[in-house]
N, C-alpha and C positions, 0 to 999 in steps of 0.2 A: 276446881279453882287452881292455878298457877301463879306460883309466888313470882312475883317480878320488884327488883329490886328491894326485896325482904319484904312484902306485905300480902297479903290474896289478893288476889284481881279477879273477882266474881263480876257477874253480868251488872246488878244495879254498879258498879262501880264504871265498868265500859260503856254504859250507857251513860250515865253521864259525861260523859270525853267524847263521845261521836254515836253518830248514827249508823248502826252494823249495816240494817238494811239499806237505807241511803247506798252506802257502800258498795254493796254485793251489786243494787240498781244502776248504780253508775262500773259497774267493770260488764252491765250488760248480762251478766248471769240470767238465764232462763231456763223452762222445763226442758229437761232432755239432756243437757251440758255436761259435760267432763270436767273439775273443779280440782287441783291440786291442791292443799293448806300443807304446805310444807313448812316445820316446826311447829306443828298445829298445836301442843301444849294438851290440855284436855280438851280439845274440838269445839271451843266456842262458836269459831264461822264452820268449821264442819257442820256441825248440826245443822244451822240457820241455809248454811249451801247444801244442803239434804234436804229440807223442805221445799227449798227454789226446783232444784231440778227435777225432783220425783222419782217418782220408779223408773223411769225412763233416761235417767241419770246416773252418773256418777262421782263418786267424791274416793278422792285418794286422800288420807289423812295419814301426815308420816311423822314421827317425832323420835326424839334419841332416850326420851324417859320413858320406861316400859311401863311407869307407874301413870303417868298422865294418859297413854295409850289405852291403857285398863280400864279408866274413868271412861274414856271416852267411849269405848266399846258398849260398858254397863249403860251408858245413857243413851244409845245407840239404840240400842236394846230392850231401854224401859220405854223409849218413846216409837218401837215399832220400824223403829228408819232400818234397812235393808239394802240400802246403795250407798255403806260407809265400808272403805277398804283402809283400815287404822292398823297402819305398819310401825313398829319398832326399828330406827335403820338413823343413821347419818346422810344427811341430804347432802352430801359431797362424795357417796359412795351410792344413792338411789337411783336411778332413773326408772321409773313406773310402765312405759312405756315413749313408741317414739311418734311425737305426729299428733296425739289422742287427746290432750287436751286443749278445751277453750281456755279456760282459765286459769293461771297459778298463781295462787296469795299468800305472800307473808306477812302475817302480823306481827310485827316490832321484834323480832327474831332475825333480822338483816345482819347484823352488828355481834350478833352471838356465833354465830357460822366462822370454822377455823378460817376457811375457804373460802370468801363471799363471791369471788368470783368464780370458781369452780361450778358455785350452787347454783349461779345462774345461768353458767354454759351447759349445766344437766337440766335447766326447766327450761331452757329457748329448745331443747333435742323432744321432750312432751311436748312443746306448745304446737299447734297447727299453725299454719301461715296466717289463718284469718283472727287466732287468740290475743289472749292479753293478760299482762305481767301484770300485779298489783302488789306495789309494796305499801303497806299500812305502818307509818312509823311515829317515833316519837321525834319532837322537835328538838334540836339540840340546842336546849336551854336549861336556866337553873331553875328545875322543880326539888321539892321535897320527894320525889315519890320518884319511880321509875327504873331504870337500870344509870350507873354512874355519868356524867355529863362526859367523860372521856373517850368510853367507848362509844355512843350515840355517833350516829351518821347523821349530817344536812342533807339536804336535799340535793345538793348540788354533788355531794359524794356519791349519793345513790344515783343520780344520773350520771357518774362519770362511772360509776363500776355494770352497770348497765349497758352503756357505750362501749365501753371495752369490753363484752361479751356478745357485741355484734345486736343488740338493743338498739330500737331507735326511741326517745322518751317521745312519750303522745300527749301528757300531761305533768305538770305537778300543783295539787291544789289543797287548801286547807283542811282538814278532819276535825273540828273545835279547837279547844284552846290547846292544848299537848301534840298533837297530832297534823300530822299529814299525810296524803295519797301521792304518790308518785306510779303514773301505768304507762306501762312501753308496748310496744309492737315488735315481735322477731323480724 
């Protein structure tokens, strides 16, 4: 579990706000793909983007809490997955490799980044020409719950810090009532 904005944010709780697979379905994820979850937390889409791709896959999972990394490892682990590489690192200091991935996802972790733009001139350097960007965020509205209503990005921020990283947006569309998808193209 990862605390976001003081509370745990376990699976029944994400599932209610959106549909993961949905998600994963719409960024095109399939067997065999290269999968980034940059600020992946304890691996919630890790895991779920480890059963898409398979053994014929891979998933890069990177976070800066060596404790949420551990989780993710141990679960990794109890559920047999084998194509999870869950690094300890600052994703404004990572680049995984260059070229090799399809896919790079942050869930609601946009807005937490010293460097938001730095992070995404290190994932368009992984993405493949044919990949795609998916930022999974929260709406910047007044909930009860969440990270503070001040640091949150709209939609319109995240496609302009995307565009100034040489991004072209290819979407932005709803994720339930909290939530929105924004996916770009290098």
């Amino acid at each position: 579990m990862t605390c976001h904005g003081g509370f745990s944010l376990d699976e029944s709780i994400r599932r209610g706000w959106y549909n993961p697979e949905s998600i994963l379905k719409d960024a095109s994820l399939k067997a065999n793909m290269v999968f980034m979850d940059v600020g992946c937390g304890d691996g919630f889409f890790s895991i779920l983007a480890a059963k898409i791709v398979g053994p014929g896959g891979m998933i890069y999972a990177l976070d800066i809490d060596a404790s949420a990394i551990e989780r993710l490892k141990r679960q990794a682990a109890d559920l047999g997955l084998t194509n999870i590489r869950a690094t300890v690192g600052s994703a404004e200091e990572t680049v995984f490799c260059s070229r090799c991935a399809d896919v790079v996802f942050f869930s609601m972790v946009l807005h937490d980044f010293s460097n938001p733009k730095r992070v995404l001139l290190n994932s368009k350097r992984m993405l493949k020409q044919t990949g795609a960007l998916v930022n999974l965020d929260w709406k910047k509205e007044r909930m009860h719950f969440g990270p503070p209503m001040h640091i949150r990005f709209d939609e319109n921020k995240v496609a302009e810090l995307l565009k100034q990283a040489g991004f072209t947006v290819a979407g932005i569309k709803e994720a339930g009532p909290h939530h929105y998808v924004v996916t770009a193209k290098p």
